[in-house]
N, C-alpha and C positions, 0 to 999 in steps of 0.2 A: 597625656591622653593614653587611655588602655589600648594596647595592642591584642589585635584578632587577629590570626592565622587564617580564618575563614569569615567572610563576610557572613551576618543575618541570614542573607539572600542563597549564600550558597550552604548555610546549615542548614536551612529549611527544606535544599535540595536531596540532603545528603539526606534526613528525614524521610522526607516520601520517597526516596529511593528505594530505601530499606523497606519499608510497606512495599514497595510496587515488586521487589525481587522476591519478599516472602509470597507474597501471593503468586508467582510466577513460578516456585519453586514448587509451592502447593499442588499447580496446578499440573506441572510437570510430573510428580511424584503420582497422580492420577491417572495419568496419561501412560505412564508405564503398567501400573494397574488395569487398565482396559484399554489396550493398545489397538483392539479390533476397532473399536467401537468412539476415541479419541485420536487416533493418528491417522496421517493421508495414505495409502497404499504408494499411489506415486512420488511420494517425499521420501516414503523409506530405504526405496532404491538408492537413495541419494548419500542419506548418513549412515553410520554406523552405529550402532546400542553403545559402545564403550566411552568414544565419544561422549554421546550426549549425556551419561555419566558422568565424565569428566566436566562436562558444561555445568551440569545441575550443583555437582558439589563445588565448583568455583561464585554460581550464583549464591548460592548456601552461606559459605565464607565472605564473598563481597558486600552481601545481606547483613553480615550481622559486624561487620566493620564500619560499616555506610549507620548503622545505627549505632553504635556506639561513639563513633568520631561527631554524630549529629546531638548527641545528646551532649557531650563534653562542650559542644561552640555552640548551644542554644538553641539548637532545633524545638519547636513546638513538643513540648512531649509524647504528644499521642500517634505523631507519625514514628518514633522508634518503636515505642512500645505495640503498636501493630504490628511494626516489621520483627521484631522479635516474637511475637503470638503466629505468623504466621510461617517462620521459619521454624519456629519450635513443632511446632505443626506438621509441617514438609520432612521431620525427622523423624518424628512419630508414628508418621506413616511409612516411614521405607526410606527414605532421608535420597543418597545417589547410590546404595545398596539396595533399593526395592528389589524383591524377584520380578520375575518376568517369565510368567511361567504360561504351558501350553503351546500353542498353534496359533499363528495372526491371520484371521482370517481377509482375503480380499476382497471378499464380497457382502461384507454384513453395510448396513445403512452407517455412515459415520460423521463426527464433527471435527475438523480440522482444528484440531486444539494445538497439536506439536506447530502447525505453519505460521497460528497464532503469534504462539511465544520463539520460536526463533526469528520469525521477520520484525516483530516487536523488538526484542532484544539488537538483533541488527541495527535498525532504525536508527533507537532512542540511542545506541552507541555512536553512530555516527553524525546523525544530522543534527539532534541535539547541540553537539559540541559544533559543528560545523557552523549554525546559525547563531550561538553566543557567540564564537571568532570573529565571524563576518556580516555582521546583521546590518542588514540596509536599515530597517524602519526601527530603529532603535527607543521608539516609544512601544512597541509592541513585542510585551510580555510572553513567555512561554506558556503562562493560563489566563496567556488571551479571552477574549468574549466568545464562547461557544464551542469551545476546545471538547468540552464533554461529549457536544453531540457528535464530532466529530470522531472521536474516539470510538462512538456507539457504532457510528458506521462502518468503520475499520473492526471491530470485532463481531461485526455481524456479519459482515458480506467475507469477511475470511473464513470466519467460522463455519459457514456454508457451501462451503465451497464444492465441498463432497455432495450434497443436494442438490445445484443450480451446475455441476461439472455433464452430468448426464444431459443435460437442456442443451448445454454448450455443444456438445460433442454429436447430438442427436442428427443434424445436417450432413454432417461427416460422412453417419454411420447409413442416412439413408443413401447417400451420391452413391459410395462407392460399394453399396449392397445392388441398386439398382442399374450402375453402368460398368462396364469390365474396363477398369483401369491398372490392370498389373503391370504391363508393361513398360506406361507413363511413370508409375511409382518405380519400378524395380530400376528405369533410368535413373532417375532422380536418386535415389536410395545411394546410387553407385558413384556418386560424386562425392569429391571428396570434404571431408568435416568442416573444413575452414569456407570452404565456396560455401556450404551448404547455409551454415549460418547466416555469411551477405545476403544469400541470395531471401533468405528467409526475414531478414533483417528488411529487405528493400520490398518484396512484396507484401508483408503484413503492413509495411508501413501507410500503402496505395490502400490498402483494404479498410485500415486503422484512418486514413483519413476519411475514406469513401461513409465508414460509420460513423465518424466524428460531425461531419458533415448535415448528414442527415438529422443526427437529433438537436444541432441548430434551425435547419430550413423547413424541418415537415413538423408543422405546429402540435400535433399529438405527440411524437417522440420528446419535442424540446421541454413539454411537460414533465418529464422526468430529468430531463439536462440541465432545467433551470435548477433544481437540488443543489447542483454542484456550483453553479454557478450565483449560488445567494451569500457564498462565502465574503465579505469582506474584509477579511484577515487573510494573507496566503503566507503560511509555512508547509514544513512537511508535514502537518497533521491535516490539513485542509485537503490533498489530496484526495482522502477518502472517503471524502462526503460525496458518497455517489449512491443514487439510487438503487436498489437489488436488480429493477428491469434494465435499466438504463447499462449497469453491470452485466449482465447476459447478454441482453444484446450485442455491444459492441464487443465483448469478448466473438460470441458467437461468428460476428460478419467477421473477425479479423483474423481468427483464427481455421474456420474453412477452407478457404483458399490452397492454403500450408499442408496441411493437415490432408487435403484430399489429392494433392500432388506427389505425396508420400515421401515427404521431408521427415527427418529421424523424427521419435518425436522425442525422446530425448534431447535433442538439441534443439527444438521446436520450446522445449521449458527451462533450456538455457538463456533462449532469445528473451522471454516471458521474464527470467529474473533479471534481466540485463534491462528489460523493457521497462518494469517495474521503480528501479532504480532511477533510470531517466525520467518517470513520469513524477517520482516524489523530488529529484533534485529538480524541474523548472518551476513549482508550488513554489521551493524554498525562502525563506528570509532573509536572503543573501545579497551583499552589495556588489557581484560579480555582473556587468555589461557584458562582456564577451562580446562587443561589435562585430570584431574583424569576423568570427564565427557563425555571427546569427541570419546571414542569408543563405549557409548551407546546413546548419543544426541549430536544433532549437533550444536554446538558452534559457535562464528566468526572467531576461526581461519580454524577452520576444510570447514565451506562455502567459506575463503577467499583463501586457499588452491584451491577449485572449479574454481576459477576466474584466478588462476594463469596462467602466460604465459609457465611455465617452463614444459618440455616434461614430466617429469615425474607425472607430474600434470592434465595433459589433458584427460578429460572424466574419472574424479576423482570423489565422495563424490555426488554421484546423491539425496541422501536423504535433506529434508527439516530438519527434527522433529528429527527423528530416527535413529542414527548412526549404530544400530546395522543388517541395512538393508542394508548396503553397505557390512557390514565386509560378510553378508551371500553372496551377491553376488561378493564376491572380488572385491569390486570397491571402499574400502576406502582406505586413505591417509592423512596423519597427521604428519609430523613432530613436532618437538616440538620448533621451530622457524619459524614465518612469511615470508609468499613468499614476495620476491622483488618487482618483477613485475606484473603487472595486466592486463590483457586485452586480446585482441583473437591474436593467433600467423597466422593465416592464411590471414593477408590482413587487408588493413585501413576498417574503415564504417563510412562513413561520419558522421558528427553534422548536427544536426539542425531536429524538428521530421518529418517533410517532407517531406525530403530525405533519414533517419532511415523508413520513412515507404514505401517508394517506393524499397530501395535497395533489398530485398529478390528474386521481381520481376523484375530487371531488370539482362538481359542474358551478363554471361562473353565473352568476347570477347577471 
């Protein structure tokens, strides 16, 4: 029998790989090119230009490894040969030596392009690998049924972020234009980093269910909730199948709260990435229970319980983080066995994201 170093399956990997980095590199190499206009003002406080140099030309190199080691153990050829058109590309233009030239403005209208491709990049580095390791439903594929629209969602509603962030923040802006809360804030302010986080942790959490809540029980809202909830596949790409309103919204209520108390907000967007992390690891495709844990945090079984079709299941486990916020308001549920089935019991929701994004608005007959 011939010996493979690399299964079919995993040169096919290493194939779209290569596509998926050139085109990342592409788009990065862009991104540098019109920084005003492709990058988040608040994410830039965060990294550093050299840095994400250093990033871009490791993507570069990993891109065109990942295409030649796919094409040598059988990769489909048209996924290397993309990946090398699109990193040749990504060279062409400025490669991780592009200038960067000019003044960043923080006020021009922009597309969260850079949040794209590093939370992208983060992700598929982690949970990827995480969910081949430890996959519970191990008939279910990486390009599962519906993966694409999924994906649609996750690059739209990131992408946007700089457009529907004003909407979010708009509540904020009118409380504490309208009431004098310096005081409250300046206390708050003066506490120290690590409380500040708990404490920020444990009220978004109250807020985050109080919204979660609602777009189950007030039959207009759940219009938009049911999007999320049509997924019958859950990994960590199903996460972001969430509607744009449905998206502001609960951002909105959850972040108020925090936000008008005069919590940093700097660490108010530590919480956010700490939060985000938790929200795609209980989607995940992982065969971890976590019993002894799931009456006080909430794990994948206890969220996939959420998801379940099953009556006893429905407007169950509204907590993200916190499990012990369910059990206060009598809405937790956890067996010690995974639900069967997945998805919303009241009616199909089409595929595809635009028709998931019309469906809320269009009237039952």
């Amino acid at each position: 029998m011939k010996y493979r170093i690399f299964s079919v399956r995993t040169a096919w990997g290493l194939g779209v790989a290569s596509t998926v980095l050139g085109i990342m590199a592409l788009l990065a190499v862009c991104a540098f090119h019109f920084p005003s206009y492709l990058t988040t003002p608040a994410l830039r406080d965060f990294y550093e230009e050299r840095w994400m140099r250093y990033l871009l030309l490791l993507g570069i190199l990993t891109g065109y490894s990942f295409a030649l080691l796919g094409t040598i153990f059988g990769s489909p050829l048209k996924y290397p040969v993309l990946g090398i058109i699109f990193l040749t590309l990504a060279i062409t233009f400025g490669g991780a030596s592009v200038p960067l030239e000019g003044d960043i403005s923080r006020h021009t209208p922009y597309l969260s392009l850079d949040l794209v491709l590093l939370d992208l990049l983060y992700l598929t580095s982690f949970f990827i690998p995480l969910e081949r390791l430890f996959k519970r439903n191990l008939a279910q594929a990486a390009n599962r049924p519906h993966w694409r629209t999924d994906l649609l969602h996750y690059l739209v509603n990131h992408l946007l972020l700089g457009g529907i962030s004003w909407i979010i923040y708009a509540p904020y802006s009118v409380i504490t234009f309208r009431f004098e809360l310096s005081s409250l804030q300046n206390f708050v302010a003066s506490i120290h980093p690590v409380m500040q986080v708990m404490l920020i942790a444990i009220i978004g959490e109250f807020s985050q269910y109080a919204a979660h809540r609602m777009h189950h029980e007030i039959p207009f809202l759940w219009r938009f909730h049911r999007i999320h909830h049509s997924s019958e596949y859950l990994d960590w790409l199903a996460s972001s199948r969430l509607h744009l309103v449905d998206v502001i919204l609960t951002r909105t209520i959850t972040l108020t709260p925090v936000l008008v108390l005069g919590f940093s907000q700097k660490l108010v967007h530590i919480w956010l990435l700490l939060l985000g992390f938790q929200s795609i690891f209980i989607h995940c495709n992982v065969r971890w229970k976590l019993l002894s844990l799931s009456p006080y945090f909430v794990t994948p079984i206890v969220h996939h319980w959420h998801h379940a079709k099953q009556k006893e299941a429905i407007n169950m486990n509204y907590a993200i983080s916190l499990s012990f916020v369910d059990r206060m308001f009598n809405s937790y549920y956890c067996p010690s066995f995974w639900p069967q089935r997945l998805g919303v019991a009241d009616g199909p929701v089409p595929d595809g994201y635009l028709l998931q994004l019309i469906a809320p608005f269009r009237v039952k007959k």
